[in-house]
N, C-alpha and C positions, 0 to 999 in steps of 0.2 A: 394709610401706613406712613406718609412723608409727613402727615400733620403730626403723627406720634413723635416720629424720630425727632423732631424739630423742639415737642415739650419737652422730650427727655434729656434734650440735648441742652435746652433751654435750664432744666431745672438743674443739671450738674454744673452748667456756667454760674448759676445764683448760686450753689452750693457752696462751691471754691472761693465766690466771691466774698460771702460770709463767713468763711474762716481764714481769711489770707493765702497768701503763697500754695501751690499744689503743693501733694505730700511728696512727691519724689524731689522736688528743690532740697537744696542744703546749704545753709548761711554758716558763715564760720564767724567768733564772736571777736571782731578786731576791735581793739580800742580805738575811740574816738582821736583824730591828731589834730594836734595843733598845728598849723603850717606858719613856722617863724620866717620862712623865707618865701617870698615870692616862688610861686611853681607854674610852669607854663603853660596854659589851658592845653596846649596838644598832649602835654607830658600826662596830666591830673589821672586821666582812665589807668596808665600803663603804671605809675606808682599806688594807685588804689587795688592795681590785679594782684602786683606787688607784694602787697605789704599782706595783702589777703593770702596770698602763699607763704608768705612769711608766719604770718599766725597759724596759718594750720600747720606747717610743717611743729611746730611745739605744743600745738594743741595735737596730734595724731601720736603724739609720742607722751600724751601726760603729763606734762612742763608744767608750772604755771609760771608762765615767761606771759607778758605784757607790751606791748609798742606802747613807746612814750616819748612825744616829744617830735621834732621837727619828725616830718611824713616821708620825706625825702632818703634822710639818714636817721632813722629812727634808732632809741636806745630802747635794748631788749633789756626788761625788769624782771630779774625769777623770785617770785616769792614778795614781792613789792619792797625789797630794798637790799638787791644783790645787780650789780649790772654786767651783763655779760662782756669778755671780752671777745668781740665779734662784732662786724659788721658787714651791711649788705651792699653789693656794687652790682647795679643793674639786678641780673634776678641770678644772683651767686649769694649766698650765705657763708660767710668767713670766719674760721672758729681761728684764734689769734693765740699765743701763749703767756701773752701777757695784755693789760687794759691799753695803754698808749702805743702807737705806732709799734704794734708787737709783729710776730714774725707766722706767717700763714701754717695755721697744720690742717687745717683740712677745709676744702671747699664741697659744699654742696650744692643741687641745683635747684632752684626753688622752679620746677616743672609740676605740670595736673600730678602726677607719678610723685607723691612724697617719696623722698630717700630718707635711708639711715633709721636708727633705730635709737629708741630710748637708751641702750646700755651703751652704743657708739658715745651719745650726747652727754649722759651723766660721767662718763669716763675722761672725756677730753674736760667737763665742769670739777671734777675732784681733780686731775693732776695740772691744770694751770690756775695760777693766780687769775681772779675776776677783780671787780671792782663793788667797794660798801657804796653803798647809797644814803643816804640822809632825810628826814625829811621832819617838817615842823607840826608839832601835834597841840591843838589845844588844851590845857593841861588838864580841864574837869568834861574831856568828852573823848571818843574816838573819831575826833575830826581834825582834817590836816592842812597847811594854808595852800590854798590853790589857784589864791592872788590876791590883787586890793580894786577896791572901788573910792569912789568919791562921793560926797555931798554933793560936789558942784564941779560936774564931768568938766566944764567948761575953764571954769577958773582953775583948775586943781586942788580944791580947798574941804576938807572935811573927811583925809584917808582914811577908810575905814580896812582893815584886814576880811577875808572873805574865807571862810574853811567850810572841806565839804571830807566825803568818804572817796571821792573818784576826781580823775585828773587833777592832782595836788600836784604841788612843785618838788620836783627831787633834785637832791645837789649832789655832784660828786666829791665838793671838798665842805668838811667839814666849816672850815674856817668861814666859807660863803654861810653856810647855814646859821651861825655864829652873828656874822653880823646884820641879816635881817632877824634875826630873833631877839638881838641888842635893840632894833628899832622899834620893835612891838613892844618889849618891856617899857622903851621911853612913853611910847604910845599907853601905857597902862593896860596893856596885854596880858595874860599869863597864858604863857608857851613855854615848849620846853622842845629839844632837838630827840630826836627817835633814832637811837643805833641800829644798823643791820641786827634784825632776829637772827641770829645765827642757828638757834635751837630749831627755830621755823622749817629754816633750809635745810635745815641736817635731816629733820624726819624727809622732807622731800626728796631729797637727791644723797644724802650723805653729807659729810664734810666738804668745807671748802677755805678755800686759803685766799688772803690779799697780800699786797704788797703795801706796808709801810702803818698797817693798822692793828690798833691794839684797842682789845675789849676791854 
């Protein structure tokens, strides 16, 4: 009888092992981040819990809000080129009324226990200004630049531009997007800059408003 339990036991171990993760696990789908700042190995677990309650609290509410960018103070993307004004301090979610040093309307707590609801979130997103987002697309693809390489890492010599579909570069001001897109033309590129879909966001969430931008 204990030899049985042991194959049986045995065969649902190889089981699980052959399809991955048991089925009661649940992974939440964060984006990959780039850490531009140094982060302090004690720190790394508690802003990866982070940022993982960060995504779900947008993904449990049908956002499609994105982490991009430093891991630490990450910028939320809705819609891949609308940036939320909010940000997060320790594990509080900050909904702001405007993009720059704007003025706190509501805080959430990014706890196991998601808060708030989709009609909370798209209502605070239609009645304050967000921020456009930018990004540089190559002209005969749907690919976006999302760095540069070299011929010769060492020397610096032979930059090539690098465009992919995932972790491209977003700008907040137009004018920067401007002038690396000026360097690719010199380079003999063709690029071209990518305005907020506005169309995009409106089916998602409704209308939304910037400050100081014109379609």
């Amino acid at each position: 009888m204990i030899d049985g339990n042991i194959q049986l036991i045995l065969q649902i171990f190889l089981y699980f092992c052959s399809i991955g993760s048991p089925p009661y696990s649940k992974c939440y789908n964060v984006m990959q981040l780039k850490f531009k700042n140094p982060v302090r190995p004690d720190l790394t677990n508690t802003i990866q819990k982070r940022n993982r309650r960060l995504q779900a609290f947008f993904s449990a509410k049908n956002l499609d809000v994105r982490l991009h960018g430093d891991a630490q103070n990450p910028l939320m993307v809705l819609c891949g080129c609308v940036g939320l004004s909010a940000y997060v301090h320790n594990f509080d979610l900050r909904l702001l009324d405007k993009p720059n040093q704007g003025e706190v309307m509501k805080i959430y707590k990014l706890t196991e226990i998601i808060q708030g609801t989709r009609e909370e979130v798209v209502d605070w997103i239609q009645q304050y200004p967000q921020m456009p987002l930018f990004r540089i697309q190559h002209s005969s693809s749907k690919l976006f630049l999302c760095g540069f390489n070299f011929v010769d890492r060492e020397q610096k010599l032979g930059r090539y531009p690098v465009f992919a579909r995932e972790d491209y570069h977003i700008y907040k001001q137009r004018e920067a997007a401007e002038d690396i897109l000026n360097m690719l033309k010199e380079d003999g590129y063709d690029a071209e800059i990518t305005e907020p879909d506005l169309e995009l966001v409106k089916s998602h969430v409704g209308p939304v408003t910037f400050i100081g931008f014109q379609e």
